[in-house]
ROVO-53691 format. One record per residue (C-alpha): residue in one letter; x, y negated, z negated; residue number from 1. Coordinates in steps of 0.5 Angstrom, whole numbers, always signed. Each point is the difference from the previous one (the first is absolute). Layout:
<sites>
[site 'a', [X, Y, Z], NUM];
...
</sites>
This chain:
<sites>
[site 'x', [-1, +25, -10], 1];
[site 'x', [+5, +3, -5], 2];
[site 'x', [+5, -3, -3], 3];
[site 'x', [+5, +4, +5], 4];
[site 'x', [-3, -3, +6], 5];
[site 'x', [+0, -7, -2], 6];
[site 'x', [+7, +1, -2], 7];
[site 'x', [+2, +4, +6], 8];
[site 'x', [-3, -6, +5], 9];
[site 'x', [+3, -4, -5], 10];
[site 'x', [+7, +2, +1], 11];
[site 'x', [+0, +3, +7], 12];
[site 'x', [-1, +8, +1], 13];
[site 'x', [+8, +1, +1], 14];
[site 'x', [+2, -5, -7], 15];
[site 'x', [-7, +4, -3], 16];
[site 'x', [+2, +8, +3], 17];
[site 'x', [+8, -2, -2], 18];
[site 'x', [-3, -1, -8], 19];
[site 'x', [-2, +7, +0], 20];
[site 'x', [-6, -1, -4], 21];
[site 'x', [-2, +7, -1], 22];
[site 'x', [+7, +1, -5], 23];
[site 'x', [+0, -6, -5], 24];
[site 'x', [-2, +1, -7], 25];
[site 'x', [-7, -3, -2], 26];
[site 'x', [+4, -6, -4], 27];
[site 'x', [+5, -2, +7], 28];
[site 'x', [-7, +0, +4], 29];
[site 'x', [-3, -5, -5], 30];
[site 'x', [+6, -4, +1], 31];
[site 'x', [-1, -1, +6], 32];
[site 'x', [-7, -2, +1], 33];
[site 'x', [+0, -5, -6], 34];
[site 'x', [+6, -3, +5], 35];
[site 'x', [-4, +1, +6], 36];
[site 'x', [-6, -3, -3], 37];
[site 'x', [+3, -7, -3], 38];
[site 'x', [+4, +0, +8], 39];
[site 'x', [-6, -1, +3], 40];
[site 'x', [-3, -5, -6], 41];
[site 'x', [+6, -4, +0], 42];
[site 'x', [+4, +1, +5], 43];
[site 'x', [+6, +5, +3], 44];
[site 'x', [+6, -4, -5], 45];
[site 'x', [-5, +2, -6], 46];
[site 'x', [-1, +6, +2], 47];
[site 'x', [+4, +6, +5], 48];
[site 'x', [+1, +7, +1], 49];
[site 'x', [+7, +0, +5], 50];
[site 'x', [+6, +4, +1], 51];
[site 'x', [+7, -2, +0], 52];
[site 'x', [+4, -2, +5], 53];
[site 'x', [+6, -2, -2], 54];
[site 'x', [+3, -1, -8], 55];
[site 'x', [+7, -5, +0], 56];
[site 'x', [+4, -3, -5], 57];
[site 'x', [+1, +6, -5], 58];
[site 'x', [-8, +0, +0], 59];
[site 'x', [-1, -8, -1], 60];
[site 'x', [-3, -1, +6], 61];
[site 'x', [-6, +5, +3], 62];
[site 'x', [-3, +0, +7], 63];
[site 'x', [-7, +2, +1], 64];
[site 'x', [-3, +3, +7], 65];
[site 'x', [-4, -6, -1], 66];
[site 'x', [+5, -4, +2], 67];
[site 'x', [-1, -3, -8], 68];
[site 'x', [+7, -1, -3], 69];
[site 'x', [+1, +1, -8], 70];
[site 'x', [+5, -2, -6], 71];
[site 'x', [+1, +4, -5], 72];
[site 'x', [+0, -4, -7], 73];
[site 'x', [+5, +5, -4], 74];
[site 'x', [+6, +4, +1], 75];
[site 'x', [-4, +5, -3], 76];
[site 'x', [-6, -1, +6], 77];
[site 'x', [+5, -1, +5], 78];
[site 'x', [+4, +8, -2], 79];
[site 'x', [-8, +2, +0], 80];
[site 'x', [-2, -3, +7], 81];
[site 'x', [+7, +3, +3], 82];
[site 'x', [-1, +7, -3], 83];
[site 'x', [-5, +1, +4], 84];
[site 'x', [+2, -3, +7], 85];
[site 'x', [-3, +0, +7], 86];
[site 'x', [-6, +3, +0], 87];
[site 'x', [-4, +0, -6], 88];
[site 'x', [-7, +0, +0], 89];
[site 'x', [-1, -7, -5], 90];
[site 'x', [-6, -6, -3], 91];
[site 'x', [+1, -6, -1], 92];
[site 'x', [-5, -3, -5], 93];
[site 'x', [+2, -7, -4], 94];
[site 'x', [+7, +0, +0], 95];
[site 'x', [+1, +8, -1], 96];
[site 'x', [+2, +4, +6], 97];
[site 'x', [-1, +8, -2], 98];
[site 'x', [+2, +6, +2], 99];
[site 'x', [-5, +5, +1], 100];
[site 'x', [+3, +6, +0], 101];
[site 'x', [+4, +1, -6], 102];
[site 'x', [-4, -6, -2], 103];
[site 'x', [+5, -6, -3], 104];
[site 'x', [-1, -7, +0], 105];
[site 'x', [+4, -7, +1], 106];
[site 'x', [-1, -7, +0], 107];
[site 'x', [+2, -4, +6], 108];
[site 'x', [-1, -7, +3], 109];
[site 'x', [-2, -1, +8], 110];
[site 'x', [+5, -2, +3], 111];
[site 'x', [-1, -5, +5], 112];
[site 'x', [+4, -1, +6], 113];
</sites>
């Protein structure tokens, strides 16, 4: 089993087909299996691939199709996560929610409600 097969079973054929694989730079490729592979050591909350839902509050608050919700730590984070609005293809590793394409990063909190 490759790597694509194991992240295609992974995220499901629709999330893994909506990542259009096939047109990621080798570096946005990477950073999506290193988050793949913590996920599946330590659990979706250290670790997921998702696409955003829903961004409120000018960015503060980020809402995954995963049903995860996010705080951006910063104003700085926050305008980040608001330029990039439903839709986006992001990771979330430890804190960090990155963009994978243009590649940006900023730091949130789980919101738990």
């Amino acid at each position: 089993m490759t790597h694509n097969d194991a992240l295609a079973a992974f995220l499901g054929p629709e999330l893994f087909q909506r990542l259009d694989w096939h047109r990621l730079t080798q570096g946005q490729r990477e950073a999506i299996l290193s988050v793949f592979r913590v996920g599946l050591g330590a659990g979706a909350q250290s670790g997921s691939v998702s696409m955003i839902d829903a961004v409120m509050g000018g960015g503060r608050v980020l809402i995954c199709e995963d049903g995860s919700h996010w705080a951006a730590r910063e104003s700085d984070d926050a305008e980040l996560i608001d330029d990039w609005g439903e839709g986006a293809l992001v990771a979330i590793h430890r804190q960090l929610v990155y963009r994978l394409d243009p590649y940006q990063a900023a730091e949130v909190d789980l919101l738990k409600l």
